[in-house]
N, C-alpha and C positions, 0 to 999 in steps of 0.2 A: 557562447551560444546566445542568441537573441530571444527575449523573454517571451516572445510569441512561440515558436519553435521551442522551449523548453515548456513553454503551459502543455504543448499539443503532446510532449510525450509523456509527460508530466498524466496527462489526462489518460493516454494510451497505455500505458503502463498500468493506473488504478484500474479500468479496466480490466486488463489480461489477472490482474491480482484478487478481485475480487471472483471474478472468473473459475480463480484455482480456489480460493476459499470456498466457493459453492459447493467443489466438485470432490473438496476432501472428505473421507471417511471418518470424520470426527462428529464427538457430538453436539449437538443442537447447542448448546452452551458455548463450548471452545467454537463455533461457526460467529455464535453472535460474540464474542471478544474479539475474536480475527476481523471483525468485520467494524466494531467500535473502533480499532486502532485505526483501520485503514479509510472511517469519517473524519478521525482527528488526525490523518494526512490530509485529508480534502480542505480540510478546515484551515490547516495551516499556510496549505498552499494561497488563502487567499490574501496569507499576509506577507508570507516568507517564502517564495517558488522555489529556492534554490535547498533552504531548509527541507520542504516536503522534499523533493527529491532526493534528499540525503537518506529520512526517513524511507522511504516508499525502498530505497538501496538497500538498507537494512533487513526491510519487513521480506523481501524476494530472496535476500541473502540466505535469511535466518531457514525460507518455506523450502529454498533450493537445497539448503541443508540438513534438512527432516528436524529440525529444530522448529518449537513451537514461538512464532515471533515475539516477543518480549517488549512492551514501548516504556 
């Protein structure tokens, strides 16, 4: 996959993630953890794209699994 085309889903993805972070029934607390991890995806992305993406797999893996994401 061409690194242009992995930033854009890359990007599309933290979206939809931060997205479900909003809209969970959790507290204000676990909202702003969930939402640190998923700045230091952002962050890593701007060093390592394939890296974040691994992370960002994880962090979706863990939310799809009613598992609270772990970084």
């Amino acid at each position: 996959m061409e690194v242009a085309a992995l930033f854009a889903l890359v990007a599309e993805r933290l979206k939809q993630a931060h997205d479900r972070v909003h809209a969970l029934n959790v507290s204000a607390d676990a909202k702003t953890a969930l939402t640190r991890q998923l700045l230091i995806v952002t962050e890593t992305a701007k060093r390592d794209l394939p890296e974040a993406a691994r992370r960002l797999s994880r962090f979706v893996q863990d939310l799809d699994e009613g598992r609270p994401p772990v970084d």
